[in-house]
N, C-alpha and C positions, 0 to 999 in steps of 0.2 A: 605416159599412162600405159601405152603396150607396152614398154618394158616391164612395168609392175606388174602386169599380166604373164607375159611369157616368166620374168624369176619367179611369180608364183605357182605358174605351172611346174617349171622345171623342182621347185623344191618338191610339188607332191609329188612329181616323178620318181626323185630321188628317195623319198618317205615311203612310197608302195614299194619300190625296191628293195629296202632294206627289210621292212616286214614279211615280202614274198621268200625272202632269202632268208630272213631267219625261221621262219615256218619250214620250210626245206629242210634246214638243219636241225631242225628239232625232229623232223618225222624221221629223217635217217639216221638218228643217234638215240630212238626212242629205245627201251627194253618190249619188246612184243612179247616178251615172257610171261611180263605183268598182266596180261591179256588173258591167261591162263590159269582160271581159279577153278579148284577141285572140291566139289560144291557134295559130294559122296562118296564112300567105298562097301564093297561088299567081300564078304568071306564065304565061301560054299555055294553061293547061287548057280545055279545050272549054262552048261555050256555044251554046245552041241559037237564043239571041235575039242572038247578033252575025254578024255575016259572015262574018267571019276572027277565027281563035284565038291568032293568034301575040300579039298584043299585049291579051291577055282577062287583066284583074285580079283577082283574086277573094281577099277577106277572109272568113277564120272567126272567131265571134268568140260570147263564151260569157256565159251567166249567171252571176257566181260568187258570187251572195249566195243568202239561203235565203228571201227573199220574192220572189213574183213583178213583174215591171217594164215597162211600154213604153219600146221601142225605137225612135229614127230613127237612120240609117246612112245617111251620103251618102258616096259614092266617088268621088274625082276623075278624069273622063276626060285624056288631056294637051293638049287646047286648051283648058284649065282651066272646064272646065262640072261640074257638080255631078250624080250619077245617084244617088237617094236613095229608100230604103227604111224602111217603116216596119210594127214589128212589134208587136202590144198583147199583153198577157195572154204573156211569156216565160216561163217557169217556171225554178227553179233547174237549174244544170247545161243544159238546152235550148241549140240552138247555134241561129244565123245566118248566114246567108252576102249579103254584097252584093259585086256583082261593075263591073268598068266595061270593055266593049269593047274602046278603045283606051286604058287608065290610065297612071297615070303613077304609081302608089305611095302614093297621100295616100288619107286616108280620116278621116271625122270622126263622132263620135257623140256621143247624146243618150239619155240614162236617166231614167225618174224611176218611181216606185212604180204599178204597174198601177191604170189606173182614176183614176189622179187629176186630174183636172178643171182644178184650179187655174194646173198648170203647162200651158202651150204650148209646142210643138216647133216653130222657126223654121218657115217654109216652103219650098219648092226654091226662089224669087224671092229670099229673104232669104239663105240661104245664097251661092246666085250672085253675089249683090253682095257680101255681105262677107266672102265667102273667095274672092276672085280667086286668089289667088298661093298 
């Protein structure tokens, strides 16, 4: 009879095991990008860091997962340069805005789980080279 106890222990042991471990590998192979839904944009609206308004881009863009995330947001001005933002600790639902002076419409993003180390967010250098266009 204890041993029907102890195999049964040990099988849940080994059953919480394997759910703990694949829960692990799902949050480290998630897309946090998916996390990042652009919920508005505006054209002209006023901006206290540009000169002129008439050509001011500006992206809203939203948490829609329920863990928190870091965020980069680069906005593309239209002599194709990069103007890039970066936000740590998002919370769900929390919003964002990156805006570009003179834009042109593009806008690019980068999510990954708040606090996480491992992954790097391009730099403004990296981004400018390899999003020309």
């Amino acid at each position: 009879m204890v041993s029907k106890a102890i195999l049964g222990v040990a099988v849940m042991i080994v059953f919480a095991s394997i759910v703990i471990f694949n829960n692990n590998g799902a949050t480290a192979e998630r897309d946090w990008n998916e996390c990042v839904t652009k919920y508005d944009s505006k054209w002209g609206s006023h901006c206290k860091n540009c000169a002129m308004d008439g050509d001011t881009y500006k992206v809203m863009l939203r948490n829609t997962c329920t863990e928190n995330i870091d965020v980069f947001c680069c906005i593309q001005e239209k002599y194709k340069r990069w103007k890039c933002y970066s936000y740590n600790d998002l919370a769900p639902q929390d919003t964002l805005y990156g805006y570009a002076c003179q834009g042109n419409g593009k806008y690019l993003v980068w999510a990954k789980k708040a606090g996480d180390t491992q992954i790097k967010f391009p730099t403004v250098q990296e981004v400018n080279e390899d999003y020309q266009d």
